[in-house]
N, C-alpha and C positions, 0 to 999 in steps of 0.2 A: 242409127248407131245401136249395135246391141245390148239390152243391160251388161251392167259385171253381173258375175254369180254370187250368190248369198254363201255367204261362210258357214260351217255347221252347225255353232253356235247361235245364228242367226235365225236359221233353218228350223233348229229344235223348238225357237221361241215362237215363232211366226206361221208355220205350214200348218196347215191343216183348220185352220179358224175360221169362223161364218165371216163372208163380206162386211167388210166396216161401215157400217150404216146407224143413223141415228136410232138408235135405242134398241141395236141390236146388240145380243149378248156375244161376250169376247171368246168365249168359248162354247163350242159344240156342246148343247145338253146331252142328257142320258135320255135316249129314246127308247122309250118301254113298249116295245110291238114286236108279236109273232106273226103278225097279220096287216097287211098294206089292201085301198083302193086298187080293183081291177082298174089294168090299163095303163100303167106305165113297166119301169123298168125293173120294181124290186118282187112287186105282188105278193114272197111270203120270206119268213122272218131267218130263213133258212140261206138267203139270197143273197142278204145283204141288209144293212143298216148304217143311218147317218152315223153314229158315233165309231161303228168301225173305220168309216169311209175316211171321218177325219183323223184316226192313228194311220191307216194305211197312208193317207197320203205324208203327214211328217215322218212316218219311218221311208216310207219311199223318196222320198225328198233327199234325205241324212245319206242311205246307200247309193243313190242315183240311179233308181228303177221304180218299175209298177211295185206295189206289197198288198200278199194277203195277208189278211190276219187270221190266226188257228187257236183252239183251246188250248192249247199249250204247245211249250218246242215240239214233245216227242210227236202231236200229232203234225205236224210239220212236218220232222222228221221220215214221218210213215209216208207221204203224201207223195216226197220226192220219192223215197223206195219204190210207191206205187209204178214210179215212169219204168222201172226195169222189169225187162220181158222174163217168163216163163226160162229158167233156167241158164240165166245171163251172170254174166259176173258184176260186183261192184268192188270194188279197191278203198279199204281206209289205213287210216293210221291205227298200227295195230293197238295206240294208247289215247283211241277217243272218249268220249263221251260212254260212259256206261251204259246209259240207257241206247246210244246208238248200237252199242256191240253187244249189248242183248238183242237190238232186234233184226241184226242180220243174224245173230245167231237163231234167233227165232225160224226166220223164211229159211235159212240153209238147213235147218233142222226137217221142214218140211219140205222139201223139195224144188221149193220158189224161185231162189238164185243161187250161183255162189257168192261166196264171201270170200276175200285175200284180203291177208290182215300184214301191213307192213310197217316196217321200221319207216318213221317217215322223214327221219335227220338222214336216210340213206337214200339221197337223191336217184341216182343212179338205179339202186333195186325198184324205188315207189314207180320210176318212168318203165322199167321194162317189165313189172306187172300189170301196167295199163295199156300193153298190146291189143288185148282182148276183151278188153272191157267195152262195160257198157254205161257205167256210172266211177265216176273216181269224188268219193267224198273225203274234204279236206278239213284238218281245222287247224289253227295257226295263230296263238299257240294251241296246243295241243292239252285233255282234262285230263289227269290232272300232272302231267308229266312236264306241261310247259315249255316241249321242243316247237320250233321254227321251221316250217317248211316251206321250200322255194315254189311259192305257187305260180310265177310265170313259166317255168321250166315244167313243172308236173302238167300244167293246164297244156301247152303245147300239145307233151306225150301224147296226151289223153285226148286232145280233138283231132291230133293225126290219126288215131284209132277211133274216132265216130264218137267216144263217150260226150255225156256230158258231163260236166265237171261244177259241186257245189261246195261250198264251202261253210260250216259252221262260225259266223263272225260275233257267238256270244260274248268270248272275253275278251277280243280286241274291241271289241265295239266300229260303230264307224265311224267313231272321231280317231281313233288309231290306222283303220285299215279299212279301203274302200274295194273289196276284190272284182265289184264288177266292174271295175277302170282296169284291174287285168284280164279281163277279156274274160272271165267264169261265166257261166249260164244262172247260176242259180245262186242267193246268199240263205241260207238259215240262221234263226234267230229262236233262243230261249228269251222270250220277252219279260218272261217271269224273274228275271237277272237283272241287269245294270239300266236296260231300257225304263222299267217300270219303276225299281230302285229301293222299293220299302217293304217286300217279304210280303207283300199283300194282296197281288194279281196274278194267278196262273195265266198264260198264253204263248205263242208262238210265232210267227212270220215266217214267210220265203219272199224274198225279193228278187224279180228280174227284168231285165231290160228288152227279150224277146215274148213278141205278143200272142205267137200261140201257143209257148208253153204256157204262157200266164193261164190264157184258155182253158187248155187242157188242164191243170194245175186249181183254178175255178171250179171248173165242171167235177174234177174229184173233192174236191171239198164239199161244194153241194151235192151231190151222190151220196158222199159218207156222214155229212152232217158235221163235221169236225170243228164248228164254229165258237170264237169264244161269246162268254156271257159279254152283254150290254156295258155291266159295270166294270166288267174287269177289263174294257177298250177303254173304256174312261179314266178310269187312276191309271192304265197304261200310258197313255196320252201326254196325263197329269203330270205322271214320274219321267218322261221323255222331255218334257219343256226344260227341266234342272238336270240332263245327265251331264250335260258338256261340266257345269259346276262340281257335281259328284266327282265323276272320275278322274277331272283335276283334284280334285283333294285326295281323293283314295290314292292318285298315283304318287302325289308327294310323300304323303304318310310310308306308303310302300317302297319308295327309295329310302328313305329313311333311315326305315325298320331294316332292310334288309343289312344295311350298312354295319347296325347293333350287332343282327343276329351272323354274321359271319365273323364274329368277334367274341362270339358267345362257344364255351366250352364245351358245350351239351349238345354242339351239333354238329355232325359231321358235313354237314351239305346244304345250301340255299341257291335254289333254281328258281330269278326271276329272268322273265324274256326282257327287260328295257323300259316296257312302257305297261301300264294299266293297273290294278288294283290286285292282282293273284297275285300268293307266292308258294312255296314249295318249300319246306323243309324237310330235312331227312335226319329224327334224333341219333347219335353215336349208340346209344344203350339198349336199342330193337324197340318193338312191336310195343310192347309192355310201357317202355319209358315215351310213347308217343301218346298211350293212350292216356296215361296219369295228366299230362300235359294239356289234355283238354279236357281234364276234370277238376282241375287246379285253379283255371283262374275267375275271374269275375265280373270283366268287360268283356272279353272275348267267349263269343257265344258257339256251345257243340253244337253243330247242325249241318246236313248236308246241302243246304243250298248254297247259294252268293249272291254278289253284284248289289248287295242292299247297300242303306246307311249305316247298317251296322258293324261290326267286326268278328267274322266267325271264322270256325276253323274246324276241321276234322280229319282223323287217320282215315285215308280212301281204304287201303286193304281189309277194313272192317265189315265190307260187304265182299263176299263170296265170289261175285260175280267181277270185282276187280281183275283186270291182266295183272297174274301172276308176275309179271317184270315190272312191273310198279314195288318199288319197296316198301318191307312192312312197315318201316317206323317212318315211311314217310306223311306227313302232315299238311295239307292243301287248307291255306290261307285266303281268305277273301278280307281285306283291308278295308274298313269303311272311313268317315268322317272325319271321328271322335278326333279328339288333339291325341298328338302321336306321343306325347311325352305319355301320359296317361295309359294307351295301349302299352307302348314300351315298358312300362312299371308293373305293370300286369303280367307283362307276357314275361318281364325277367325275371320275377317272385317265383312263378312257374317253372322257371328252365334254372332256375338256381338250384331248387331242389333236388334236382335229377341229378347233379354233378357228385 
């Protein structure tokens, strides 16, 4: 009789730890080597290591695929771009991740690929851009706009036309959303976010359940070197055993919140997707009255990251590089822990002002 399958919660406690044996340690050390015994399978530091081996395997565990692990999302990111050929198209959401739509901006700059950049709540246009494609990169929700895209329906499009098709599953995480149960190729992960959880480990991942792009996928990491440090697999690891606990709280606090803040007079707009720990607001007063608002309070911390314990927040349009149809005075929320009554008293001090 087959086992059941382990829950994810289960998963994030349990995968990846040394065999349970008498007076062995319950968790994988930090192993300090650039340099391995000729003769087996790692030989140099560049290759592979136990501590990575044991985050790859609970994050692969969590999404239901092989994982590498990478110095950080973007180099992840770059790693999948690497699969597209010499003057090939790739297909995203025209309101991804910034650092993703700089770096196709980048390669189209140079002559690498194209880039088509699409609305991606417009099912119907994102399928008939991926005729030609070669890559359709997806994220759902969407940074920092928080739209939903039908990724059975686009994934289809896109492998009737030969692409492959990946998805960034930063802020859904994969206790919200498992994409490679719908049939995707590829999942990326900023690991430096909700997987690791405390502002204090750069890294990356791509997970997938086909073995030779894993290969291939390998082989460019070891070529380019893109590996993360020793320690930063290890508080990754660390921060991954408590995420299912984390982003149950963050996501209560952030039902919450949002409930307050669409009651609140200072704001014209809150875009949360249902589930996880982002939110999105959009202050009535512009650009100006978004940026006082994260100078104002004193739980809630300015900073462009997320996914920690903590509670931060920032106006996206204050980098340049933002898609111009992101609004100015919109405000992208990362919800942490803290008791929400506390956040909430914070954040209302601040948006009182503004009225």
């Amino acid at each position: 009789m087959p086992e059941k399958p382990l829950r994810p919660a289960t998963i994030a406690v349990t995968a990846g730890r040394p065999k349970a044996e008498p007076d062995a340690p319950l968790n994988v050390p930090i192993t300090m080597a650039s340099t391995y015994v000729a003769g087996g399978d790692t030989e140099y530091g560049r290759y592979g290591n136990p501590t990575w081996t044991a985050f790859e395997e609970a994050l692969g565990g969590l999404e239901g695929g092989r994982c590498l692990s990478f110095a950080s999302g973007l180099a992840a990111v770059a790693t999948v771009f690497d699969l597209v050929g010499q003057g090939q198209t790739v297909v995203a959401p025209r309101h991804s991740y910034n650092g993703t739509i700089m770096q196709l901006a980048d390669l189209e700059s140079r002559g690498r690929i194209t880039a088509r950049l699409v609305d991606v709540t417009d099912t119907d246009a994102f399928v008939a851009a991926c005729e030609d494609a070669s890559l359709v990169w997806l994220e759902s929700p969407t940074n920092p706009a928080l739209e939903i895209a039908d990724i059975p329906t686009i994934r289809a499009a896109a492998h009737e036309a030969g692409a492959y098709v990946a998805v960034d599953n930063t802020f859904a995480t994969p206790l919200a959303q498992r994409p490679l149960e719908m049939d995707v190729d590829l999942v990326v992960h900023s690991a430096t976010k909700y997987i690791a959880g405390h502002s204090d480990a750069l890294m990356g991942a791509i997970i997938t359940r086909d073995d030779e792009l894993f290969g291939v996928l390998k082989n460019r990491r070891d070529l380019i070197g893109a590996v993360p440090g020793t320690l930063e697999a290890y508080l990754a690891l660390r921060g991954l055993r408590t995420m299912h606990l984390r982003v149950e709280r963050a996501e209560v606090n952030a039902k919450e919140l949002v409930r307050r803040l669409e009651e609140h007079p200072a704001i014209d707009e809150v875009r949360y997707p249902g589930f996880g720990g982002i939110v999105a607001i959009v202050l009535g007063q512009g650009a100006m009255a978004a940026d006082l608002l994260t100078r104002k309070t004193s739980l809630w911390v300015h900073c462009t990251s997320l996914g920690g314990v903590e509670s931060t927040f920032e106006r996206r349009r204050r980098w340049n590089s933002e898609a111009s149809s992101i609004p100015d005075a919109l405000v992208r929320m990362s919800v942490g822990i803290e008791d929400v009554d506390d956040l909430w008293d914070d954040l209302r001090t601040a948006l009182d002002d503004l009225v």
